[in-house]
KEKE-3310 file (N, C-alpha, C; in steps of 0.2 Angstrom, whole numbers, plus 5000, padded with zeros to 4 digits):
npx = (4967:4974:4978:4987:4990:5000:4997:4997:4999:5002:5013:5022:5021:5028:5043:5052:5046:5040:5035:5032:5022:5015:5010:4999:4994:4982:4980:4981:4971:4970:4971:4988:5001:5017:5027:5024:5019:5031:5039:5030:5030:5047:5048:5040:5046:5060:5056:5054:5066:5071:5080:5075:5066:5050:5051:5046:5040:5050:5059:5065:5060:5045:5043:5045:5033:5023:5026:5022:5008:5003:5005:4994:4985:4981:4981:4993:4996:4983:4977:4983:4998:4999:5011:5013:5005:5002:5016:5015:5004:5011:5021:5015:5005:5014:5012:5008:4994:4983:4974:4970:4983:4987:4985:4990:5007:5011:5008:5017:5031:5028:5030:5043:5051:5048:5040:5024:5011:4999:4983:4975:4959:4959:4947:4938:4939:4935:4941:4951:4966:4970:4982:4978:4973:4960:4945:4934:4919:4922:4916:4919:4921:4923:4937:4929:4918:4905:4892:4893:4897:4910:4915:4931:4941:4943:4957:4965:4975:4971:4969:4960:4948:4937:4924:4926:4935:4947:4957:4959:4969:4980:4987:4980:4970:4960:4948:4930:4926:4935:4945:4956:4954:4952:4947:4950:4959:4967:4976:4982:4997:5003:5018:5026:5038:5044:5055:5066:5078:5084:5080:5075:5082:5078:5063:5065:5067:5057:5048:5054:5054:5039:5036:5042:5035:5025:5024:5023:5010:5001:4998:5004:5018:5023:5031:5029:5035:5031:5031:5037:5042:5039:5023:5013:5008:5002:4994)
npy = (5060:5058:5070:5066:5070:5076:5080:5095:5097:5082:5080:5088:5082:5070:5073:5065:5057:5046:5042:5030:5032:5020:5019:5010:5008:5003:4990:4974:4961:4948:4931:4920:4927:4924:4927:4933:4923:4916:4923:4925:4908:4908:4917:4909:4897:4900:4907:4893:4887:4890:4902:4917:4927:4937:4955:4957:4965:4968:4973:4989:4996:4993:4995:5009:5011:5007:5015:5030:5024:5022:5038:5044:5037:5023:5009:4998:4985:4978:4983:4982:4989:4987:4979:4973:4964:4956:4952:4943:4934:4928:4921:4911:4904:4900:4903:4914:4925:4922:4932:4940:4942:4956:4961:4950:4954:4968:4962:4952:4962:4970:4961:4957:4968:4974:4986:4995:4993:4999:4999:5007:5007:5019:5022:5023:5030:5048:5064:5071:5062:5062:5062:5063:5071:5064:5069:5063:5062:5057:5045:5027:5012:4994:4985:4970:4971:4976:4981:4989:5003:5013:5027:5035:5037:5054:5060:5051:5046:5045:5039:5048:5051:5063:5058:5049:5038:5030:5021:5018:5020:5025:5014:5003:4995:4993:5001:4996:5000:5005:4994:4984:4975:4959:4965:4978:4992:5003:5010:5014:5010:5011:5011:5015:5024:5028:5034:5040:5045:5034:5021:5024:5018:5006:5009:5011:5002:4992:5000:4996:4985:4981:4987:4978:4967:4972:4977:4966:4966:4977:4992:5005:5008:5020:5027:5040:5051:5057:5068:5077:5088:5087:5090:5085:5075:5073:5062)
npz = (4924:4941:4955:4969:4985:4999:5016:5022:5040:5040:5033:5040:5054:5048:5041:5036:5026:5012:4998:4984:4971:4958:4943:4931:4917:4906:4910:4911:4918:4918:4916:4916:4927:4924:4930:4942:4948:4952:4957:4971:4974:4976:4988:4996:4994:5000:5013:5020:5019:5029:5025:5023:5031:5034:5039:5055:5072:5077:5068:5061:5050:5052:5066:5064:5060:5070:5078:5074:5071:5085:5086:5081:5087:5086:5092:5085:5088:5090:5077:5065:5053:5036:5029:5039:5048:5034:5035:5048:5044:5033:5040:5047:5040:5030:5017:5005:5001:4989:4977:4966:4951:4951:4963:4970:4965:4971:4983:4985:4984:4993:5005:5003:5003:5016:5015:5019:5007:4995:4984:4972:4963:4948:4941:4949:4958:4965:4959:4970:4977:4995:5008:5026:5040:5047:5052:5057:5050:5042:5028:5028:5020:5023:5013:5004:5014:5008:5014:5025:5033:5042:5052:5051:5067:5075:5072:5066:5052:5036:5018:5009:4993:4987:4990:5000:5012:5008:5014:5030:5045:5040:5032:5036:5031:5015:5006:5000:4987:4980:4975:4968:4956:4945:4933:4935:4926:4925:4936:4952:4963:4978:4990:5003:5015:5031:5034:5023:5022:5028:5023:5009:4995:4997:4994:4983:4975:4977:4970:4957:4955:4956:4945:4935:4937:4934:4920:4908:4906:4906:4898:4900:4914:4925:4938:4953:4964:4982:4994:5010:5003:4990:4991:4980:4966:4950:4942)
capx = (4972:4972:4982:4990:4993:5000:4992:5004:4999:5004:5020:5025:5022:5032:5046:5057:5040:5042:5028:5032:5016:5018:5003:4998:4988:4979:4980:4977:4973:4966:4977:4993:5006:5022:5034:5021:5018:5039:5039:5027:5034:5052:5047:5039:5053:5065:5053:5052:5069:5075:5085:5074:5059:5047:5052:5044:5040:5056:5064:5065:5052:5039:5044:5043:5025:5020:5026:5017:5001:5001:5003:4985:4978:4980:4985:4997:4995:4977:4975:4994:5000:4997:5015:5016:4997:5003:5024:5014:5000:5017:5025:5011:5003:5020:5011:5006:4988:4980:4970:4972:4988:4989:4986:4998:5009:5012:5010:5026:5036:5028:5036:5050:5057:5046:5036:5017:5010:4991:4982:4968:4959:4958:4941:4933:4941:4932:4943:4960:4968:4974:4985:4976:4972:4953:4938:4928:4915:4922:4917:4924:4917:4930:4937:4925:4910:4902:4888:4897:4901:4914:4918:4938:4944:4946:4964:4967:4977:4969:4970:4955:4948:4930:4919:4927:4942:4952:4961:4961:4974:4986:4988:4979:4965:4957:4942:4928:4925:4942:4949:4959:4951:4956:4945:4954:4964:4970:4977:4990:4998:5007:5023:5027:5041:5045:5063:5067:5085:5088:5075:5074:5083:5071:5056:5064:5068:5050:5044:5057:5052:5032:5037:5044:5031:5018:5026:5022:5004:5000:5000:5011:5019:5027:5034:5030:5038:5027:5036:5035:5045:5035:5019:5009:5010:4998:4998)
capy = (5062:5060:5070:5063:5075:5075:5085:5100:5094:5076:5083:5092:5076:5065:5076:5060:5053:5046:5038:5030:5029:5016:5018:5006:5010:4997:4985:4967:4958:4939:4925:4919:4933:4918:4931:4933:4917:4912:4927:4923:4904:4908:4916:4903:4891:4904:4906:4886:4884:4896:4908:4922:4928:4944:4959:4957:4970:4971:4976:4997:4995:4991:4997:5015:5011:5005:5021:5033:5022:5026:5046:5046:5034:5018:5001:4993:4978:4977:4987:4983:4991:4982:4974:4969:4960:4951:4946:4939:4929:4923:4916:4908:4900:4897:4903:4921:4925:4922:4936:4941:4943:4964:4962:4948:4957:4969:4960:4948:4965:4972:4957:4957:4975:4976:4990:4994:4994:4998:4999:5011:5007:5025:5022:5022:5035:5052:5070:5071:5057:5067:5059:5067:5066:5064:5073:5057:5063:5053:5036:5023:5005:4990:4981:4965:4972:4981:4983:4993:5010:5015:5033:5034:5043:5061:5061:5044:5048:5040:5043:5050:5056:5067:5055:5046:5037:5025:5019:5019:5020:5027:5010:4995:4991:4997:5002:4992:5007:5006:4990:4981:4967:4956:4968:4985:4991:5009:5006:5016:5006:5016:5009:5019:5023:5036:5036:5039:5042:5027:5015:5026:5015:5001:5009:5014:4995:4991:5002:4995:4978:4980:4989:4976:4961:4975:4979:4962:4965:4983:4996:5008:5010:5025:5029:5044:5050:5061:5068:5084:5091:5087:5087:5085:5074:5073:5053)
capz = (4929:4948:4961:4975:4990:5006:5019:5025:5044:5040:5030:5046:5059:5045:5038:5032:5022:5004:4992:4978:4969:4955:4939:4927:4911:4901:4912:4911:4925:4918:4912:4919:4928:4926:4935:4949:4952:4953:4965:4976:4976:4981:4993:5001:4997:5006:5021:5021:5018:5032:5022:5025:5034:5033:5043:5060:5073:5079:5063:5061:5046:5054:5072:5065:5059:5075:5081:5070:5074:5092:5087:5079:5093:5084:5094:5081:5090:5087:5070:5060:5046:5032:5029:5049:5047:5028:5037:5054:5040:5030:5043:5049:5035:5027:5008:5003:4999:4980:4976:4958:4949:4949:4971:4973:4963:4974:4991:4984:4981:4999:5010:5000:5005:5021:5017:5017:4999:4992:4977:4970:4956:4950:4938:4955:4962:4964:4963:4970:4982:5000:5013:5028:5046:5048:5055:5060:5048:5033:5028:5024:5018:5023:5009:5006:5017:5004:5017:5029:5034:5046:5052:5056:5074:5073:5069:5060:5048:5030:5012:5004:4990:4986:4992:5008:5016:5003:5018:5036:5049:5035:5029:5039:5026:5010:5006:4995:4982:4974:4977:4962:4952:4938:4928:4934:4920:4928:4945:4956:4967:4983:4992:5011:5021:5035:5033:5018:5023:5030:5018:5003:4993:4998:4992:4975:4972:4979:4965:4949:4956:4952:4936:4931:4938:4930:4912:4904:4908:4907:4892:4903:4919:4927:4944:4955:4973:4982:4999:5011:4996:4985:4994:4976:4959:4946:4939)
cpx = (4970:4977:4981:4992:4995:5000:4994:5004:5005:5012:5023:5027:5026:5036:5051:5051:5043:5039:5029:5024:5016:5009:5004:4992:4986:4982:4976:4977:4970:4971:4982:4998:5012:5027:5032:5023:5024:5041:5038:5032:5041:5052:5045:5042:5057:5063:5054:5058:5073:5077:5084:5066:5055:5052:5045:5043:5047:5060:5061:5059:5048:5040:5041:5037:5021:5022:5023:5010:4999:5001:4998:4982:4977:4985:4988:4998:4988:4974:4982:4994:5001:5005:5018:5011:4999:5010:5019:5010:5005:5018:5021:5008:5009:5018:5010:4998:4987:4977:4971:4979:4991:4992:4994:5004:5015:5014:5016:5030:5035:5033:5041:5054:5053:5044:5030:5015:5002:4989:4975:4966:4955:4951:4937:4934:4937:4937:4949:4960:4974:4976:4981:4974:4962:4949:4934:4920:4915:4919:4916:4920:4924:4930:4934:4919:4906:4896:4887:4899:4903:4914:4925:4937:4944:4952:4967:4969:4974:4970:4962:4954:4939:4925:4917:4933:4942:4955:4962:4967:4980:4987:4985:4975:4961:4950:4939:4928:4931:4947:4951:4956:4955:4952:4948:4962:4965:4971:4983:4991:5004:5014:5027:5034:5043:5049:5065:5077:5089:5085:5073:5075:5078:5064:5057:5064:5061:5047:5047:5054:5043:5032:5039:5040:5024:5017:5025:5012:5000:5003:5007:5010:5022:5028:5033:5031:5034:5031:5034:5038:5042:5030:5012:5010:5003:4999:4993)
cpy = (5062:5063:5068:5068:5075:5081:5091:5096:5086:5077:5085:5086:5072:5068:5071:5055:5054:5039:5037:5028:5027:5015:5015:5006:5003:4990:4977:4961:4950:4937:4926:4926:4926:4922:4933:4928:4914:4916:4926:4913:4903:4911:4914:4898:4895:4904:4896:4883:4888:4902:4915:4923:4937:4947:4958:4965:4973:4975:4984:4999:4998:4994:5005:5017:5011:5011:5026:5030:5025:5033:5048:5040:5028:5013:4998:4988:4974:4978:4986:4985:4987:4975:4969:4964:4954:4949:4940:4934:4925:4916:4912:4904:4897:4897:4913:4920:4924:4926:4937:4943:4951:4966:4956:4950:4961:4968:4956:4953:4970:4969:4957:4961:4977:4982:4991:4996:4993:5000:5003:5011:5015:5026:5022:5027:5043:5057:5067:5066:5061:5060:5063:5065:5069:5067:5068:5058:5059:5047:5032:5015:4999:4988:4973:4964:4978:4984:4987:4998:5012:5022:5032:5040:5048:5059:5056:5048:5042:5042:5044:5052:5061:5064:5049:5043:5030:5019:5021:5015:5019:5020:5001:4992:4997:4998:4997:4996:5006:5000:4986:4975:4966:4961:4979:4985:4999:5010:5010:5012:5011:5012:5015:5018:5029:5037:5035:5040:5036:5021:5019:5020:5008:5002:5009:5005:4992:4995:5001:4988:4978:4983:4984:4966:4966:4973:4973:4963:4971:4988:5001:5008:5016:5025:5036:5044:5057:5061:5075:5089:5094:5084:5086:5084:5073:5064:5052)
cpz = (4936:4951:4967:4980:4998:5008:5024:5035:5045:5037:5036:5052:5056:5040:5033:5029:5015:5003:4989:4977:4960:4950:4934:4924:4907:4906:4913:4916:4924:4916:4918:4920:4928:4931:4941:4953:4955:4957:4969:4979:4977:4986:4998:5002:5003:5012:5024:5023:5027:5031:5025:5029:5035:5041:5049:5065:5077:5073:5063:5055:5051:5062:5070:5061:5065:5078:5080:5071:5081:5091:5084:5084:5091:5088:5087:5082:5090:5082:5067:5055:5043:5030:5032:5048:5040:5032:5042:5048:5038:5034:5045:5045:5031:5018:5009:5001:4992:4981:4970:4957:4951:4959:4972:4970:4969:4984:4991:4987:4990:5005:5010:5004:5012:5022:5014:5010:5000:4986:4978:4961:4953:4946:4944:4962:4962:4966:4966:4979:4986:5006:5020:5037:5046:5051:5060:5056:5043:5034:5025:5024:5015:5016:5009:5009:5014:5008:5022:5030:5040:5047:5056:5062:5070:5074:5067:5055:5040:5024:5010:4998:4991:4989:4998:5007:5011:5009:5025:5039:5045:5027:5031:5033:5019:5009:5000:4988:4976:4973:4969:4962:4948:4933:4928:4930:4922:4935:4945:4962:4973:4989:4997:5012:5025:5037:5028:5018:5025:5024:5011:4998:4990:4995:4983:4970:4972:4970:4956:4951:4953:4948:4932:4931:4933:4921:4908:4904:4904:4900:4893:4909:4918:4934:4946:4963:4974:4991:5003:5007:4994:4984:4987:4970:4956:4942:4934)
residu = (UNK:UNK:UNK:UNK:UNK:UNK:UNK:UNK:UNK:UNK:UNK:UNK:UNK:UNK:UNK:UNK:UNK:UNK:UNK:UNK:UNK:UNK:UNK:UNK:UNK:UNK:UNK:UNK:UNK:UNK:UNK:UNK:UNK:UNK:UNK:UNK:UNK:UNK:UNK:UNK:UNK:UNK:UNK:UNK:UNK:UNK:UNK:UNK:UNK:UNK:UNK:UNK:UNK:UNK:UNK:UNK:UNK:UNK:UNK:UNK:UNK:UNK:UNK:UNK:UNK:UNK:UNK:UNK:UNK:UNK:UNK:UNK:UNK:UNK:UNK:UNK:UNK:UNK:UNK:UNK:UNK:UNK:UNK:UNK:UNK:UNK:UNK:UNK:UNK:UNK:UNK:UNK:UNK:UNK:UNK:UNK:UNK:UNK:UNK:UNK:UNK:UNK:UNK:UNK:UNK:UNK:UNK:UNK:UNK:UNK:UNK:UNK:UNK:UNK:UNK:UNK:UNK:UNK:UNK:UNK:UNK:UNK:UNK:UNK:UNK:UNK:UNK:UNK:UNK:UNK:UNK:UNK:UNK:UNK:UNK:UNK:UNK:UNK:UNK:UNK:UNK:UNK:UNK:UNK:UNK:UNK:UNK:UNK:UNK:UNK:UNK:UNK:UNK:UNK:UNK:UNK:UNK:UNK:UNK:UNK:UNK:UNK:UNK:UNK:UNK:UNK:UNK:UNK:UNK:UNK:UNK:UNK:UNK:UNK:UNK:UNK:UNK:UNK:UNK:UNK:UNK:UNK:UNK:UNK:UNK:UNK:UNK:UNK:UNK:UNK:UNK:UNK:UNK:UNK:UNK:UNK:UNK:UNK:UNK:UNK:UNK:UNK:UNK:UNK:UNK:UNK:UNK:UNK:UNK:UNK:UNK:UNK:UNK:UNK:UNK:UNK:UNK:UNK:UNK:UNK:UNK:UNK:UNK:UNK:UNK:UNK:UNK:UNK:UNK:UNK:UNK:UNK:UNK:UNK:UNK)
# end
């Protein structure tokens, strides 16, 4: 069992915050996802076709990301929140990434609804996972630079858990430590927004929609919401 918690500070600076975090038991990440893949590919038709296109920095998404980054010291024009950094790649390549089935997965169902989404494969996780604002003493090793170690700003907001920073700048990049492969088979998967009155709705579909790209794959899912509410779930 890992808890998840938001960090009374951060609950205070982000009173309208709401996490679904989205777990998947026995999961199997080799062989064909057929409902990824016709995901990801409509997508691209749609983008190709005109129909639709990712939320950009104009849209209220992503704008009150880009707001939130400037209050802990982060350029979001420089460093982006992760679903501003995957819309801007979209459009621009005109395809979506391949990474394994479990990540594109949820980067399909990120675009979709236009909010930041990560994953943590929790067998690599140490102790409880905190939503928090940093010290600068943590550190954190990028996702893919296994040889790398970072300290975030003092008040970078990251997720942690016991043994360093899971995620800098809330949500720009993941760390190497915990990162989801085709061989992690216990993985929570997390879906942001910081209007939950205005974009709730949005996160809950976000999180029925990779339950239901997970469920053929996967022993179990479940769904939880973690919020200044309810600043702490056990998954």
């Amino acid at each position: 069992m890992t808890v998840f918690r938001i960090d009374p500070a951060v609950a205070d600076a982000f009173p309208d915050t709401l996490i679904a975090v989205v777990t998947a038991t026995g999961l199997r990440g080799h062989g064909p996802w057929p409902a990824t893949t016709a995901t990801l590919q409509d997508l691209e038709q749609q983008l190709a076709d005109g129909t639709w296109q990712p939320a950009d920095e104009t849209d209220p998404r992503i704008e009150a990301w880009h707001t939130a980054y400037r209050s802990f010291g982060t350029n979001p024009r420089r460093i982006r929140p992760s679903v501003d950094a995957l819309g801007r790649r979209f459009t621009k390549k005109g395809t979506l990434p391949r990474v394994n089935p479990a990540v594109d997965s949820y980067n399909a169902v990120s675009v979709q609804h236009g909010l930041p989404a990560g994953a943590f494969d929790l067998d690599h996780v140490t102790g409880r996972i905190a939503i928090q604002y940093a010290d600068g003493t943590e550190e954190f090793t990028p996702l893919g630079e296994p040889g790398t170690t970072e300290n975030p700003k003092p008040g970078e907001i990251v997720y942690a858990d016991t043994t360093g920073v899971l995620t800098r700048h809330w949500n720009h990049r993941d760390a190497h430590r915990t990162r989801v492969t085709e061989d992690s088979t216990h993985v929570a998967f997390v879906f942001e927004t910081l209007h939950v009155s205005r974009d709730g709705h949005l996160l809950k579909a976000a999180a029925l929609d990779l339950q239901g790209l997970l469920a053929p794959h996967t022993g179990q899912t479940a769904v939880y919401y973690l919020s200044p509410d309810q600043p702490q779930v056990t998954v």
